[in-house]
C-alpha atoms as a printed R data frame, in Angstrom:
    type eleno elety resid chain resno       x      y       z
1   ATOM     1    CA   UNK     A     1   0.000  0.000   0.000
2   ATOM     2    CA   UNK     A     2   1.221  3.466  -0.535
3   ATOM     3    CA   UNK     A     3   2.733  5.510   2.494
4   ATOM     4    CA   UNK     A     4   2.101  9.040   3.890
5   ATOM     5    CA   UNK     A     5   5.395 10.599   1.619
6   ATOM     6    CA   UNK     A     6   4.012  8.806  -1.649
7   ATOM     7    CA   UNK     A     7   0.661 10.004  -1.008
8   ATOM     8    CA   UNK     A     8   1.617 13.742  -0.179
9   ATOM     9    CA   UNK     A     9   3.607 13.547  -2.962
10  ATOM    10    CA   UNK     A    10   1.010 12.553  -5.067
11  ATOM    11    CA   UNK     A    11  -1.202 14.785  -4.006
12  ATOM    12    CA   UNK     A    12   1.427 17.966  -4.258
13  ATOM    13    CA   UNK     A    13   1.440 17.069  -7.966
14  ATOM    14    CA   UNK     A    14  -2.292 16.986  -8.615
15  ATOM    15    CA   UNK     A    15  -2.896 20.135  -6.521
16  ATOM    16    CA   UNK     A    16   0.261 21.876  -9.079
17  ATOM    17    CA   UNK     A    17  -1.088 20.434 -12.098
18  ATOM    18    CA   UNK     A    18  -4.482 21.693 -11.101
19  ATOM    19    CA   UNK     A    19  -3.413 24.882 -11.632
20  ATOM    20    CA   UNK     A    20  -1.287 24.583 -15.160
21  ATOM    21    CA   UNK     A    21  -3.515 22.256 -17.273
22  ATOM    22    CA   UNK     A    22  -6.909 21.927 -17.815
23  ATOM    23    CA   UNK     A    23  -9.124 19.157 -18.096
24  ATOM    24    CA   UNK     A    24  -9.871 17.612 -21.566
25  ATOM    25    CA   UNK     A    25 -13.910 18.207 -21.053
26  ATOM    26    CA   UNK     A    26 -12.923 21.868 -20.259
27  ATOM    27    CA   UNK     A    27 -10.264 22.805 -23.371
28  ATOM    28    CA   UNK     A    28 -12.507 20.837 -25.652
29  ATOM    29    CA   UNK     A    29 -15.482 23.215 -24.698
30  ATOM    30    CA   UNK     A    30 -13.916 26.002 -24.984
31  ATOM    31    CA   UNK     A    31 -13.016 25.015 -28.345
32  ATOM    32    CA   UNK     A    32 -16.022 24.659 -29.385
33  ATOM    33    CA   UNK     A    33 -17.242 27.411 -28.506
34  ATOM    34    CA   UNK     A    34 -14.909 28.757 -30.217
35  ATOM    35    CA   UNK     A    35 -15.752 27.372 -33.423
36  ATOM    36    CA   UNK     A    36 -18.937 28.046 -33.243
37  ATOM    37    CA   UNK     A    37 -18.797 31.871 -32.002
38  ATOM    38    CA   UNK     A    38 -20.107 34.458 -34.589
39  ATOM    39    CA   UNK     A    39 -19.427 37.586 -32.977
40  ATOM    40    CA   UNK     A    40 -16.001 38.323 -33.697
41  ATOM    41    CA   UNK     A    41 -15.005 40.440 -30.352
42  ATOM    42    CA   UNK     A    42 -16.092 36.816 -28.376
43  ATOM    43    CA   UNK     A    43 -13.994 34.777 -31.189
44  ATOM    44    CA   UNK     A    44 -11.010 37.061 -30.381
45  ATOM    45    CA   UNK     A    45 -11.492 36.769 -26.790
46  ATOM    46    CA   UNK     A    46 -12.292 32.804 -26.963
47  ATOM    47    CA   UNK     A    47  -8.541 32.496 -28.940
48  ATOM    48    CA   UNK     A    48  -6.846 34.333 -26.440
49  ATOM    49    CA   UNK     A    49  -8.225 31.960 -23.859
50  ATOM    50    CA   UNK     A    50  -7.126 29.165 -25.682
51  ATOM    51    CA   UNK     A    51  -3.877 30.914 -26.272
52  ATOM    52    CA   UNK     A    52  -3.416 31.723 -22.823
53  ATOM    53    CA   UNK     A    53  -4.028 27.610 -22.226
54  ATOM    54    CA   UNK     A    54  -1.131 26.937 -24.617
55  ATOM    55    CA   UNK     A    55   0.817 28.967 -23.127
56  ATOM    56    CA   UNK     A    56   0.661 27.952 -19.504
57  ATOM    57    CA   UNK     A    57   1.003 24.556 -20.347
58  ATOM    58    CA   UNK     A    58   4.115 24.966 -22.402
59  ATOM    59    CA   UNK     A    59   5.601 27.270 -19.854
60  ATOM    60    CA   UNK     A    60   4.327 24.572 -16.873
61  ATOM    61    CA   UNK     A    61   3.067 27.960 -15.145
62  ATOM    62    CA   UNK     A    62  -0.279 28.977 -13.326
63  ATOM    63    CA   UNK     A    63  -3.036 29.382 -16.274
64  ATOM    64    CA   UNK     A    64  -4.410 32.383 -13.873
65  ATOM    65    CA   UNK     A    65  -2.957 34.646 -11.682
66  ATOM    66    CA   UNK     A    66  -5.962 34.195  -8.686
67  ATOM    67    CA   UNK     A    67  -4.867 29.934  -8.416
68  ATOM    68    CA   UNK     A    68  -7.823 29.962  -6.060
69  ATOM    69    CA   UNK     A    69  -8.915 28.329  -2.564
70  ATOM    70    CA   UNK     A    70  -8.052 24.963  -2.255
71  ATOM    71    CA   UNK     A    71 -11.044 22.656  -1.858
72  ATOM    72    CA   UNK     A    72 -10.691 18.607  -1.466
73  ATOM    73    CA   UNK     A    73 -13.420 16.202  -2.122
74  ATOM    74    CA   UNK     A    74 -12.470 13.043  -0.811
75  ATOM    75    CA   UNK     A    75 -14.530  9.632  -1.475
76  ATOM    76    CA   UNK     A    76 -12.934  7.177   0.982
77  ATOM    77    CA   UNK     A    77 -13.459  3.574   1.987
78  ATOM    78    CA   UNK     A    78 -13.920  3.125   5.406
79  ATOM    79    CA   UNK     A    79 -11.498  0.565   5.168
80  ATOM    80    CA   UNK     A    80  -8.866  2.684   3.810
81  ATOM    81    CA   UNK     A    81  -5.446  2.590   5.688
82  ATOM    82    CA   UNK     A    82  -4.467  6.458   6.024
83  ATOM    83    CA   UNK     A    83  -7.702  7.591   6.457
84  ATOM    84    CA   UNK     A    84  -7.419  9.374   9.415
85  ATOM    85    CA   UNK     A    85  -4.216 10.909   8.645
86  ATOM    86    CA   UNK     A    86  -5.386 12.798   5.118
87  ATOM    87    CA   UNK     A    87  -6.421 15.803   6.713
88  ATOM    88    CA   UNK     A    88  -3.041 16.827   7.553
89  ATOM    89    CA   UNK     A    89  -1.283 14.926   4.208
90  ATOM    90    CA   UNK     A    90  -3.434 17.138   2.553
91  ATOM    91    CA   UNK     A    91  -2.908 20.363   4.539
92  ATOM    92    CA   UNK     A    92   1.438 19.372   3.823
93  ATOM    93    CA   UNK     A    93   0.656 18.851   0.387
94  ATOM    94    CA   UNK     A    94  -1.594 22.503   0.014
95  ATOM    95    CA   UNK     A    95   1.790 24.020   1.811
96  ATOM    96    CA   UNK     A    96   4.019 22.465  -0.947
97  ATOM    97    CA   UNK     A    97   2.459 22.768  -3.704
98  ATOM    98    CA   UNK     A    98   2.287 26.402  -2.709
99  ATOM    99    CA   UNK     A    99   6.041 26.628  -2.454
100 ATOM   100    CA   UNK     A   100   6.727 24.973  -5.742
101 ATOM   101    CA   UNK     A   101   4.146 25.566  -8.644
102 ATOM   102    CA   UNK     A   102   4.344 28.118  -7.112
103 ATOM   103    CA   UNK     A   103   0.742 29.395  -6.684
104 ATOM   104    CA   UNK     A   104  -0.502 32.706  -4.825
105 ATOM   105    CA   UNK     A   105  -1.647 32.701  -1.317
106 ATOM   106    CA   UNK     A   106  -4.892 32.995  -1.058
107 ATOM   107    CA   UNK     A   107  -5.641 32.001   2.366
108 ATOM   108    CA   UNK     A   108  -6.549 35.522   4.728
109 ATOM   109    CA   UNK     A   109  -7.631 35.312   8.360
110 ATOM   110    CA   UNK     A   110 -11.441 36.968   8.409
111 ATOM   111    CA   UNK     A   111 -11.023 39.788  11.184
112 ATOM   112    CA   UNK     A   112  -7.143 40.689  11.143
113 ATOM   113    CA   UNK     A   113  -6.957 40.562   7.091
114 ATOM   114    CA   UNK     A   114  -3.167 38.579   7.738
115 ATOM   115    CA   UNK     A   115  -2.196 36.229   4.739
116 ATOM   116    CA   UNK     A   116  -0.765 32.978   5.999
117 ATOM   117    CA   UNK     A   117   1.085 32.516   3.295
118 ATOM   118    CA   UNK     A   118   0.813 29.451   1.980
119 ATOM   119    CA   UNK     A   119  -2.772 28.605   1.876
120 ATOM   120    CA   UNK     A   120  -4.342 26.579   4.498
121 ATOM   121    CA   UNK     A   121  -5.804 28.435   7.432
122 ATOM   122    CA   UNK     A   122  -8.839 27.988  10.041
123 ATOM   123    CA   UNK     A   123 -10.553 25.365   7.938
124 ATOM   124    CA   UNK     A   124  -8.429 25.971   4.679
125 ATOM   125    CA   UNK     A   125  -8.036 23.722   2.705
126 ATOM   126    CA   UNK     A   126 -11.313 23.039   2.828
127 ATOM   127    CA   UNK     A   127 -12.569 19.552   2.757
128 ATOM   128    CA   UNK     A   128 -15.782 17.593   1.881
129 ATOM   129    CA   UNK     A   129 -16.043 13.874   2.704
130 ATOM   130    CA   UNK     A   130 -17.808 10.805   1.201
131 ATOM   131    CA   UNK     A   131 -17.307  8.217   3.092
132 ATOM   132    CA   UNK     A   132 -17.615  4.321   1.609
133 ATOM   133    CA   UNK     A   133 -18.790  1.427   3.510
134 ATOM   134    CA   UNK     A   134 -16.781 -2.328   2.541
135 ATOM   135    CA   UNK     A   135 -13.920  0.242   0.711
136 ATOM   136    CA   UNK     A   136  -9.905  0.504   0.754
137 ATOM   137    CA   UNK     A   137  -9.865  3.158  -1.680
138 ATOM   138    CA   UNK     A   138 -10.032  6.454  -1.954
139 ATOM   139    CA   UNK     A   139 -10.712  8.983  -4.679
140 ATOM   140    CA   UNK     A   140  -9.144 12.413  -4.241
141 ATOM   141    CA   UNK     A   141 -10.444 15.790  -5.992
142 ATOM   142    CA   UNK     A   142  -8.894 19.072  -6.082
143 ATOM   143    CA   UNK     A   143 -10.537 21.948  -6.942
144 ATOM   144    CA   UNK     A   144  -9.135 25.566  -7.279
145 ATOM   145    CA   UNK     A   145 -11.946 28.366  -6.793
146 ATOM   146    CA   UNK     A   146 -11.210 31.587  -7.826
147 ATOM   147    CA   UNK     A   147 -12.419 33.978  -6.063
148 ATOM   148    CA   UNK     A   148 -13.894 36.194  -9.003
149 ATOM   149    CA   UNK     A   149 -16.159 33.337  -9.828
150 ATOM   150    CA   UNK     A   150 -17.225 33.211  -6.271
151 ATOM   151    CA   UNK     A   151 -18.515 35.968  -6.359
152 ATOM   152    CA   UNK     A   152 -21.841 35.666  -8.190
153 ATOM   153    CA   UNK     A   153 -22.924 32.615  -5.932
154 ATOM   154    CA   UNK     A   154 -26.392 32.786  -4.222
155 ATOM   155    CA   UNK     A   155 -27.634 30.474  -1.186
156 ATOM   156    CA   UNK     A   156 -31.480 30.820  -1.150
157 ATOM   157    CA   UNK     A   157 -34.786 29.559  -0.025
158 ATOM   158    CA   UNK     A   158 -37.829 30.205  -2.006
159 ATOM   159    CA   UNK     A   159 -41.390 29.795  -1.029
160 ATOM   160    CA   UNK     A   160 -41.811 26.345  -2.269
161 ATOM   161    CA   UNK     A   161 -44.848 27.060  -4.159
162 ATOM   162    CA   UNK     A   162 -42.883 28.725  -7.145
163 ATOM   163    CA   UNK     A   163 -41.588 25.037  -7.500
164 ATOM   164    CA   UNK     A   164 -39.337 24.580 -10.178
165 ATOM   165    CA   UNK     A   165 -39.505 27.015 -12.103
166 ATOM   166    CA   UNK     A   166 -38.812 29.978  -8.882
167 ATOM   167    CA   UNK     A   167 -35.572 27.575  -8.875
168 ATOM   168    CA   UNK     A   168 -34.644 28.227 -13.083
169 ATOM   169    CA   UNK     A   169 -35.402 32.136 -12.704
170 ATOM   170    CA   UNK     A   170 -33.572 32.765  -9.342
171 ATOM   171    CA   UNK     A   171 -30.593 31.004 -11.290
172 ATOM   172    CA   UNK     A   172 -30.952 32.855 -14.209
173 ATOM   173    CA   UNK     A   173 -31.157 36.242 -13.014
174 ATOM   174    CA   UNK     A   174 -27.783 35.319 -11.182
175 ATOM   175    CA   UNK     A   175 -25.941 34.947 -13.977
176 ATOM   176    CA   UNK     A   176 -27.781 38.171 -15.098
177 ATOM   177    CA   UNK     A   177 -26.796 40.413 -12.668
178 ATOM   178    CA   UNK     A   178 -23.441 38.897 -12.329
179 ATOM   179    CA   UNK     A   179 -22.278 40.236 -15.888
180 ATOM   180    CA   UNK     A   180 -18.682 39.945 -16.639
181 ATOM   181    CA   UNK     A   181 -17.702 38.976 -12.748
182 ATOM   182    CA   UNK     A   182 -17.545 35.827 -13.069
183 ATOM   183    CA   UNK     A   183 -15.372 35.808 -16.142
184 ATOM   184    CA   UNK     A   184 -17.174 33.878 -18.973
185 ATOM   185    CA   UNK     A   185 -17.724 31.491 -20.363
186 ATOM   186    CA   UNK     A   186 -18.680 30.085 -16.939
187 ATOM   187    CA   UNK     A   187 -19.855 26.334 -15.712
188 ATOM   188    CA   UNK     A   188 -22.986 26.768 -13.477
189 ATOM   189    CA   UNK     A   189 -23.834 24.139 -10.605
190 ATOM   190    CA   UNK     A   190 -27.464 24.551  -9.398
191 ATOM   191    CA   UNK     A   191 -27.861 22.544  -6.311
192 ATOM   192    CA   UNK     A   192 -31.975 22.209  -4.461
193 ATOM   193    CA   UNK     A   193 -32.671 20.790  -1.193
194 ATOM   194    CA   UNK     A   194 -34.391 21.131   2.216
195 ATOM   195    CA   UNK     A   195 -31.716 24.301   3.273
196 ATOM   196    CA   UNK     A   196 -29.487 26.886   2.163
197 ATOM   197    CA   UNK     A   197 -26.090 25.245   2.954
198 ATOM   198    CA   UNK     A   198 -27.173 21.580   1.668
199 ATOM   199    CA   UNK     A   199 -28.173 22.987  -1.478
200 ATOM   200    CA   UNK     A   200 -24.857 25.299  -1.981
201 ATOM   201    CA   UNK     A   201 -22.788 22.207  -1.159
202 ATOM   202    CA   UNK     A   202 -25.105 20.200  -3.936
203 ATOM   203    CA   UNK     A   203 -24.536 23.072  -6.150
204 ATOM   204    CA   UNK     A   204 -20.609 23.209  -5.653
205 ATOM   205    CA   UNK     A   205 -20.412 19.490  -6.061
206 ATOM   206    CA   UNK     A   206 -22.182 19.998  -9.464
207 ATOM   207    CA   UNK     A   207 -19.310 22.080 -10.764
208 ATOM   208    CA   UNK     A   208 -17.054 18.209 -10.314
209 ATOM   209    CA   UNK     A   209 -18.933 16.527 -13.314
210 ATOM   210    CA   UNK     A   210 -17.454 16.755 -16.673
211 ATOM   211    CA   UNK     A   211 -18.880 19.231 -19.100
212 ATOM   212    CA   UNK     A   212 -21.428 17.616 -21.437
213 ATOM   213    CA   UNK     A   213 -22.133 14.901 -19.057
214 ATOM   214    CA   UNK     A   214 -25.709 14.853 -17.907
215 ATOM   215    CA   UNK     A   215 -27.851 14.381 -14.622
216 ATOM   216    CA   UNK     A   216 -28.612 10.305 -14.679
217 ATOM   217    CA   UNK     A   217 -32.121 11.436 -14.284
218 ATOM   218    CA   UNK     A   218 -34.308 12.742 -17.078
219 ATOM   219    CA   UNK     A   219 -36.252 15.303 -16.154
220 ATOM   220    CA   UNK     A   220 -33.278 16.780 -14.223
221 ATOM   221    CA   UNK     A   221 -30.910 16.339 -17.202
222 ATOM   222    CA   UNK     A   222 -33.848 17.923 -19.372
223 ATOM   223    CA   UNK     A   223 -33.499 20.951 -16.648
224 ATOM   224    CA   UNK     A   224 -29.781 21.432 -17.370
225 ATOM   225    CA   UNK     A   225 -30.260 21.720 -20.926
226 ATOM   226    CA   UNK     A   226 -33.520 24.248 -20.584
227 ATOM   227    CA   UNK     A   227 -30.959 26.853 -18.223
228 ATOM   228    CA   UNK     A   228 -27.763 26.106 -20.565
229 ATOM   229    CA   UNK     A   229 -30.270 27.191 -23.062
230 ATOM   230    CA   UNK     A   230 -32.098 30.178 -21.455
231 ATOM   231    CA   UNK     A   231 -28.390 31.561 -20.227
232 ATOM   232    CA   UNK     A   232 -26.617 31.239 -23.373
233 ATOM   233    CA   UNK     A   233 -29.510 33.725 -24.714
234 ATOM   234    CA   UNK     A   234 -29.141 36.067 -21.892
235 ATOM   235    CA   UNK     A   235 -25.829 36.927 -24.974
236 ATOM   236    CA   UNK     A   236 -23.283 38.033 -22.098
237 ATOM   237    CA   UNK     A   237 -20.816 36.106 -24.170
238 ATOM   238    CA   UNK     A   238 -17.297 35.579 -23.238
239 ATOM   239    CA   UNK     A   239 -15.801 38.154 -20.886
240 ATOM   240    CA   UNK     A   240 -19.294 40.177 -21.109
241 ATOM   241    CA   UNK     A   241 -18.684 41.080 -24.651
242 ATOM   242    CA   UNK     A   242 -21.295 39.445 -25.919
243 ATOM   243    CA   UNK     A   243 -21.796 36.033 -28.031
244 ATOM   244    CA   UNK     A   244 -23.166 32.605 -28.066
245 ATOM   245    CA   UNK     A   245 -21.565 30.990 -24.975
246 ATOM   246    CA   UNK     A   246 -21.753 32.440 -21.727
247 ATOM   247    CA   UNK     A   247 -22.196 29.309 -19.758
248 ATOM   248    CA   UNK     A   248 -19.960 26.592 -21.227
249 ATOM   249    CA   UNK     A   249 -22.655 23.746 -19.099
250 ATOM   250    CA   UNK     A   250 -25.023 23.936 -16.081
251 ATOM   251    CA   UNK     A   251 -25.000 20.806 -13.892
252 ATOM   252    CA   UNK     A   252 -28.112 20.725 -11.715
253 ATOM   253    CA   UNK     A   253 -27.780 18.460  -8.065
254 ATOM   254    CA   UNK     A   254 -30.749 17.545  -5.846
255 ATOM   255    CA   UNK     A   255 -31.854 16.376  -2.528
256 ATOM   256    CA   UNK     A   256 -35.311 15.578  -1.052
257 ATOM   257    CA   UNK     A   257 -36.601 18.671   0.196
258 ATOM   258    CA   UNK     A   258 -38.958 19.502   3.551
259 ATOM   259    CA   UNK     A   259 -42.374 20.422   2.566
260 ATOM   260    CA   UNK     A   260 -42.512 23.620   3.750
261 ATOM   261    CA   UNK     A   261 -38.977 24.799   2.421
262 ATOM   262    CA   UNK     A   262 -37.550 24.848  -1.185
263 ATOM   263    CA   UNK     A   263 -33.815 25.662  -1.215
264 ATOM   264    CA   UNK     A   264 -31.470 26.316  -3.905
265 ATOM   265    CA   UNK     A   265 -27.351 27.034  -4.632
266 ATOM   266    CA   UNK     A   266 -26.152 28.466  -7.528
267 ATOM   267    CA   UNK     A   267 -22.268 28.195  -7.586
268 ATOM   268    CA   UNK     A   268 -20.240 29.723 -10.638
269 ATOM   269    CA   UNK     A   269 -16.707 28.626 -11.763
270 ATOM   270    CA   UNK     A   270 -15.250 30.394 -14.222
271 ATOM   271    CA   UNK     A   271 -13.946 29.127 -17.888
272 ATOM   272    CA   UNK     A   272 -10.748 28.316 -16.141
273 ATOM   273    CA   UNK     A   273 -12.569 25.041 -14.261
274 ATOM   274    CA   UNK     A   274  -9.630 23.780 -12.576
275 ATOM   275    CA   UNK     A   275 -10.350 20.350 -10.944
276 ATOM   276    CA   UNK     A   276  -8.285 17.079 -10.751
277 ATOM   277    CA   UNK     A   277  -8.435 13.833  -9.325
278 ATOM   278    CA   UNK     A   278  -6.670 10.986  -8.482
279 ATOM   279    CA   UNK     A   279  -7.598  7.784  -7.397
280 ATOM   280    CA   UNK     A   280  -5.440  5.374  -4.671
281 ATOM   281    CA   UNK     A   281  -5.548  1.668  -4.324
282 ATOM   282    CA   UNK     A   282  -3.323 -1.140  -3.084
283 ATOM   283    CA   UNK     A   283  -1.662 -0.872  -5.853
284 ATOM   284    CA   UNK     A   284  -0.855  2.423  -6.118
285 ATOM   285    CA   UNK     A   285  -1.469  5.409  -7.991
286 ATOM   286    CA   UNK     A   286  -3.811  6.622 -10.538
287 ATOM   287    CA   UNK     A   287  -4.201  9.864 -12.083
288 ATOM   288    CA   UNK     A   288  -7.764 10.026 -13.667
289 ATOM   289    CA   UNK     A   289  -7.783 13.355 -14.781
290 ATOM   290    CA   UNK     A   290  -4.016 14.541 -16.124
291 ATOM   291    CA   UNK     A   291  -2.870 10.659 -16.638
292 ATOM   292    CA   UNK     A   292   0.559 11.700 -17.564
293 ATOM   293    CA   UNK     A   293   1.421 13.121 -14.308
294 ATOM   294    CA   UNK     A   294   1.655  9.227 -13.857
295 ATOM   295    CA   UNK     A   295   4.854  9.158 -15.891
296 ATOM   296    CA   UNK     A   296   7.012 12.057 -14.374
């Protein structure tokens, strides 16, 4: 089985890499948006995104200069042998990759405004667990959140009688009002439950699925499509200069809800959707998303 160093070291790559390369899903949307873009201020900006992809990659530097607060998803067995030691593997790893890729601290205490330094803090890196019964696995996701795209999120709870569609309009009129904050082409994760904070953490764990991948049920995955559809008209195009794509896919999440409450999220990560994961067994090592860090 791998040990705490391997691990760590591991992770210190995927957390770097997170913030040089892209995933596939991610540069081939924004390719395709590219192609088909008609406005030709958005087709300009769209090739100096892609440009600016290129460039990062070949240079093995940060593809923004805001590299984001560090957020973990973590789907562990219960069975798995260092899971009670990842919390601080992954804090050391946060602090390392820090050093190295290097990326910017973004980690600031609430009341005295003083940067740590190196990113982890009260809380920071922030961490969401899954946990897996009859398991000695574990899957690990990094995500980078800008703070820009943070910006535009919304935490809400509707009177439950505007149903489904108080849900699509509240999540429209975000993106609205949000313009150019956000920096488009954004992904949009929609997230509905019984409360405010469930259905911000549904709507954050949207933004993990692949873009063009839809919600396993129908009507839900018929949802997604209707508010990819209604935003892309809203014609804030790339960077707010107008266009076809402002939202490059919406991913919609839900929970059962309490009668009497309707909740929603609506989380925003902008076109650079930095997210990795790796995945560790007993025998080893497997990078899902950037497989060749596998061969450094």
């Amino acid at each position: 089985m791998i040990t705490e160093n391997e691990l760590k070291e591991s992770i210190t790559k995927l957390v770097s890499a997170t913030a040089i390369y892209l995933p596939e899903d991610v540069k081939k949307a924004l390719n395709d948006a590219y192609e088909r873009e008609t406005n030709p201020v958005a087709k300009s900006v769209l090739k100096s995104i892609i440009d600016n992809i290129r460039v990062a990659e070949e240079g093995k530097k940060p593809l923004c200069q805001d590299t984001g607060t560090v957020i973990f998803y973590i789907e562990a067995g219960e069975k798995f042998p260092l899971l009670g030691k990842l919390p601080r593997i992954l804090r050391e790893a946060t602090i390392k990759a820090t050093e190295i890729t290097p990326l910017r601290p973004n980690a600031v205490d609430i009341v005295t405004g003083k940067n740590s330094g190196n990113n982890t803090g009260e809380y920071i890196p922030w961490i969401e667990w899954d946990i897996v019964p009859d398991s000695d696995s574990a899957t690990i996701t990094v995500v980078l959140k800008g703070g820009g795209s943070e910006s535009p999120s919304l935490a809400k709870t509707i009177p439950p009688g505007l149903g489904i569609k108080g849900v699509l309009k509240t999540a429209i009129d975000v993106i609205f009002e949000a313009g150019a904050k956000p920096c488009p082409p954004v992904v949009v994760g929609v997230g509905m439950g019984p409360a405010a904070d469930i259905a911000m953490k549904l709507a954050k764990k949207a933004l993990l699925r692949p873009i063009g991948s839809r919600h396993r049920r129908e009507e839900i995955a018929e949802l997604e499509e209707k508010l990819l559809k209604a935003i892309n008209a809203l014609g804030w195009g790339p960077h707010g200069v107008g266009g076809l794509t402002t939202a490059l896919d919406v991913h919609i999440e839900a929970a059962h809800r309490h009668p009497a409450a309707l909740s929603l999220g609506v989380a925003t990560m902008c076109w650079a959707c930095r997210r990795a994961s790796l995945r560790v067994t007993d025998t080893g090592v497997e990078f899902l998303t950037h497989p060749f860090l596998g061969g450094e």
